[in-house]
N, C-alpha and C positions, 0 to 999 in steps of 0.2 A: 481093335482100336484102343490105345490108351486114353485115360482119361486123368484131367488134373485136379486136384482137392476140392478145385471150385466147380465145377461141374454142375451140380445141381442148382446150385447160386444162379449161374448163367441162366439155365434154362426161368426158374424164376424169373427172372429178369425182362425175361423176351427177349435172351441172344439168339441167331439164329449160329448152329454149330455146325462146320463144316472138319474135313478129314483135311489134316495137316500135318508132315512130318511125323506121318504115326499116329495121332493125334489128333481127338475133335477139342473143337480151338471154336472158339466165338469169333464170327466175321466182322459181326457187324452186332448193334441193340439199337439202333436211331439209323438216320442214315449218315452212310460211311462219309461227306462231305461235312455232313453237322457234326459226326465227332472229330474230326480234322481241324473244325473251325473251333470245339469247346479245346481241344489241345493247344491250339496257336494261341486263343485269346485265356483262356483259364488254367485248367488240369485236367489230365485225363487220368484212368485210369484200368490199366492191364494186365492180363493175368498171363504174367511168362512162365506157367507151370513144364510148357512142351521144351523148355531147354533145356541142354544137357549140361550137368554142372560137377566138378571132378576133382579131388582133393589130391596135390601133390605131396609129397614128403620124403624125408630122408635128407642125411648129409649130400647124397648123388643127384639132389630134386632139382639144382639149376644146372648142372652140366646136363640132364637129359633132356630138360626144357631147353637148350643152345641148339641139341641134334632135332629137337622134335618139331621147332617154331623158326618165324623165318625172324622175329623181333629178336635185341642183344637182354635177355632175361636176368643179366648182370648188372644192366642198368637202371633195373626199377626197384626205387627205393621201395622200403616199406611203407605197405600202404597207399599202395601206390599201384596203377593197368595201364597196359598194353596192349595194343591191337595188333594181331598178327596174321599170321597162313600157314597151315600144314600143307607142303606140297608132297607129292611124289620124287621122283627118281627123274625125271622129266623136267621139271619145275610147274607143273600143273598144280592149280589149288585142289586140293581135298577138302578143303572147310575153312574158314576166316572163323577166330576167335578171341578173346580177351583173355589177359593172362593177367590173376590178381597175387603179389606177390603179400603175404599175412603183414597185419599193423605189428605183428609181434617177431617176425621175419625169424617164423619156424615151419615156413615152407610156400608154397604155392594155391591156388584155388584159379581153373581155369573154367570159361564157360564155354558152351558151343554150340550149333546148332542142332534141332533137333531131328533135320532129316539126316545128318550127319552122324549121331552119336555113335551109333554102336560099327561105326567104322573109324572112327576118331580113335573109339577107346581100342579095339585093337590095333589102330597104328601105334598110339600108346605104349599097350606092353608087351610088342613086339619090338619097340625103341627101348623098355626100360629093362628089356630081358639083356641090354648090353649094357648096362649100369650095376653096382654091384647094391647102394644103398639107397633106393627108390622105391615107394610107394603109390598105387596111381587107385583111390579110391572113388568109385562112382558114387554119388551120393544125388543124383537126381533125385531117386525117389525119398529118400529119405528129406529132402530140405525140400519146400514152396518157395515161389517166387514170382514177386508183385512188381509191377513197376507204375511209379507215377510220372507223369510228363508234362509241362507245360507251365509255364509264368509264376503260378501260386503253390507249386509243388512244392520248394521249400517250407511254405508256409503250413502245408497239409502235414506234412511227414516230420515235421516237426512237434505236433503236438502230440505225438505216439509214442517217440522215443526219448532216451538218455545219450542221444547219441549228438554232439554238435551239428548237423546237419549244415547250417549255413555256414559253416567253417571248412568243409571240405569241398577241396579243390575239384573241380574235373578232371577226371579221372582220377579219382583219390577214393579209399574206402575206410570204414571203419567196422568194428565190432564193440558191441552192448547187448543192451534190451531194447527192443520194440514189444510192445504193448505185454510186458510184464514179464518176455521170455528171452533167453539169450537169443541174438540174429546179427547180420551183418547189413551194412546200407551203402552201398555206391555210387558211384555222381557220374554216369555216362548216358547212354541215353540215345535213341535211332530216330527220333523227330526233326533232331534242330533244334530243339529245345531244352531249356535247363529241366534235368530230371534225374531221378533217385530209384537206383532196383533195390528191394527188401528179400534177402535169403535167411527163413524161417524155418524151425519145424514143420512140415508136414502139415502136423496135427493143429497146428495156430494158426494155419493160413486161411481160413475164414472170417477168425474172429478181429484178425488184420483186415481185411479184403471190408469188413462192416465198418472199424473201426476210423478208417481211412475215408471211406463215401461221408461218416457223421463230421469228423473233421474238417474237409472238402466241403460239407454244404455251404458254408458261406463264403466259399472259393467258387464257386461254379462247377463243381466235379462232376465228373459222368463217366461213366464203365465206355471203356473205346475196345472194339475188337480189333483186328488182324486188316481187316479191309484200310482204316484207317491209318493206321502204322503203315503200310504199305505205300499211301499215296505220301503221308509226312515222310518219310527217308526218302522219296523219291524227289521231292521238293527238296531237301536237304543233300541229295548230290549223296546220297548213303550206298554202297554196292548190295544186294541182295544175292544168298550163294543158292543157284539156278538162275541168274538172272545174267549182273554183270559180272559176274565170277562162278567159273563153274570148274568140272574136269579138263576142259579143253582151254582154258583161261593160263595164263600165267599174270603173277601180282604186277609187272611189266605191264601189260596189256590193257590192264583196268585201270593203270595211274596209283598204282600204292605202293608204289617202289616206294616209299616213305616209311612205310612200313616192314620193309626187308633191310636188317644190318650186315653187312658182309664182315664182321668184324669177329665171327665164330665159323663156325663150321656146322651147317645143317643142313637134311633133304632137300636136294632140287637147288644147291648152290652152282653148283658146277654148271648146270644148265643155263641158271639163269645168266653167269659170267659167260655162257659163251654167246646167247642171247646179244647180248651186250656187246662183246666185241665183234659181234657182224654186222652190227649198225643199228643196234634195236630192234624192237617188233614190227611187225608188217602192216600191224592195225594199229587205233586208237579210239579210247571213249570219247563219244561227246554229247552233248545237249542240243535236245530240238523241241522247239516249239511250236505249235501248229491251231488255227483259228478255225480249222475245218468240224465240220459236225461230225467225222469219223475221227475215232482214237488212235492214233498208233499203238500197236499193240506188239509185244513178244512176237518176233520171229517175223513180220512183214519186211520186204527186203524195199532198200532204199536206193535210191535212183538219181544221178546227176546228170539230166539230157538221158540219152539213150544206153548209159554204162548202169550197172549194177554197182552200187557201191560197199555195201553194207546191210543189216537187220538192227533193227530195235531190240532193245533188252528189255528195258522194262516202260510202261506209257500207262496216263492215265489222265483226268480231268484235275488240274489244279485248283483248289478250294480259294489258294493265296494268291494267286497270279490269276486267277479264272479264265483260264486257257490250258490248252491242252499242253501236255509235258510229256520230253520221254528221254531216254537214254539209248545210244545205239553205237553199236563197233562198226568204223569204215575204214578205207582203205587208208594207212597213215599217208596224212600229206593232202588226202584228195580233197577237205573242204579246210575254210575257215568260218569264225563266227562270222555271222551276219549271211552268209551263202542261204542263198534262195535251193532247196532240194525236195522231190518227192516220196512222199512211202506210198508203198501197192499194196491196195485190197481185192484182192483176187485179178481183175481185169482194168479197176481205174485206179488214175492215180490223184493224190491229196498232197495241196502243199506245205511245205512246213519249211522254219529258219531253225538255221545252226548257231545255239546256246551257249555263253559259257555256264560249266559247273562250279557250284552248286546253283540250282535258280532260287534260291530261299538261303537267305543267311542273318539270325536273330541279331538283335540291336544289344551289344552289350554295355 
């Protein structure tokens, strides 16, 4: 099991660690609704040490980013991310990730997920083995990485660095010093909320991780684990990869065709184009909400009258709406919002309405 720089810190702390993408990862230190609510109303604060984070370069670095990603990587300026998907041959997702193009626009910096990585990176430089001037360096372990989320977060990560923080855009990034060392800061964020990831040395990411909670006291700060994150993107209409995007998923299917440019030529076009001219996918995401004392949970199949319609992706107790929330592929076409429909736990069933996404969207 790997472990991230902060490790010891957590347990300190009274995280409780569980195995994650490799990786023991803090769930929870409070409980997972109370840090849901210090994220929505103050700042949180997280340790993304478990993702995987990958240095492109070369003159070749944006032509193999066109074949690698479904996003047009021509079109981000410097300093500037994007959200994308490495598919297959098929158009199936392999992994959703952000692609950060340098403030200095001397190459690329991608993240990714962490149950993903070490198949990410061999799609990689299996892709860049067709390029002639490309680089695709892992630098996970080498770089930490923090993130703050929630209201006062500007105001927290501000007082660390040299870097304009309340100047950059969403989805904008920069490079400086945070807390005395060279690091880079970005403005994206899996809650719904305004917030900032910090990619550091290794070796400073403690005295970040301290320096951040002293900043933060008079913000309301609190160490949030994975449990939390989990229900905030979910509230946020965010896709999770095992959840509503997986192997068997296409970016079609989960409504991110926003995220897919047909404007180059990469894995899983062809597919997806023929997707497309057969009239679309067969399925569709949508939101449900349910008052019932049972959660909908991953993989419970959903029911309109006596037809099977669908499963749940992802479900969980709403901390913002205090109601239950979930996310589920049905048959396209078979419901609309407001539709009265059931999920099945084991032999009964539990009623629930059809959502639009996202069910949470911040005031700006």
């Amino acid at each position: 099991m790997k472990e991230t720089a902060l490790k010891s810190i957590h347990e300190a702390l009274g995280a409780r660690l569980v195995p994650f993408g490799g990786w023991a990862m803090p769930v929870q230190y409070r409980p997972i609704l109370e840090e849901a609510e210090t994220v929505r109303q103050h700042v949180g604060l997280f340790d993304l040490g478990h993702m995987g984070r990958v240095r492109v370069a070369g003159s070749d670095a944006e032509a193999f980013l066109q074949a690698l990603q479904t996003n047009d990587a021509s079109k981000i300026q410097p300093g500037r991310i994007r959200y994308a998907m490495i598919l297959d041959d098929e158009g199936r997702t392999q992994d959703d990730i952000l692609v950060y193009r340098e403030p200095a626009d001397d190459g690329f910096f991608v993240v990714v997920n962490a149950s993903n990585t070490d198949r990410d990176l061999e799609i990689m430089h299996r892709t860049a083995s067709g390029f002639g001037d490309v680089s695709v360096e892992d630098q996970t372990d080498e770089l930490g990485m923090v993130a703050l989320q929630g209201p006062k977060s500007v105001d927290v990560i501000s007082a660390v660095t040299d870097i304009d923080a309340a100047r950059l855009k969403y989805y904008g990034w920069d490079r400086g010093e945070v807390c005395g060392v060279p690091a880079a800061i970005s403005r994206t964020g899996y809650t719904g909320e305004d917030g900032f990831e910090v990619y550091l040395p290794q070796a400073a990411t403690a005295d970040l991780w301290s320096a951040l909670l002293r900043a933060g006291e008079a913000h309301g700060i609190a160490p949030c684990g994975l449990g939390s994150r989990d229900i905030l993107r979910l509230e946020a209409g965010m896709a999770l990869y095992g959840h509503e995007i997986d192997e068997t998923t296409t970016p079609l299917d989960a409504s991110l065709d926003w995220a897919v440019k047909f404007t180059h030529d990469f894995t899983g076009r062809a597919a997806l184009e023929r997707i497309q001219e057969s009239g679309g996918p067969k399925r569709e995401l949508i939101g449900l909400k349910s008052d019932s004392k049972r959660v909908p949970r991953q993989g419970y199949a959903l029911f309109q009258g006596d037809r099977e319609i669908g499963k749940v992706c992802s479900g969980g107790m709403s901390p913002t709406l205090s109601t239950n929330i979930a996310t589920a592929f049905v048959d396209k076409g078979s419901v609309s919002v407001g539709d009265e429909i059931q999920f099945a736990i084991r032999d009964k069933r539990e009623a629930a309405t059809v959502s639009a996404l996202p069910f949470y969207k911040r005031a700006k």
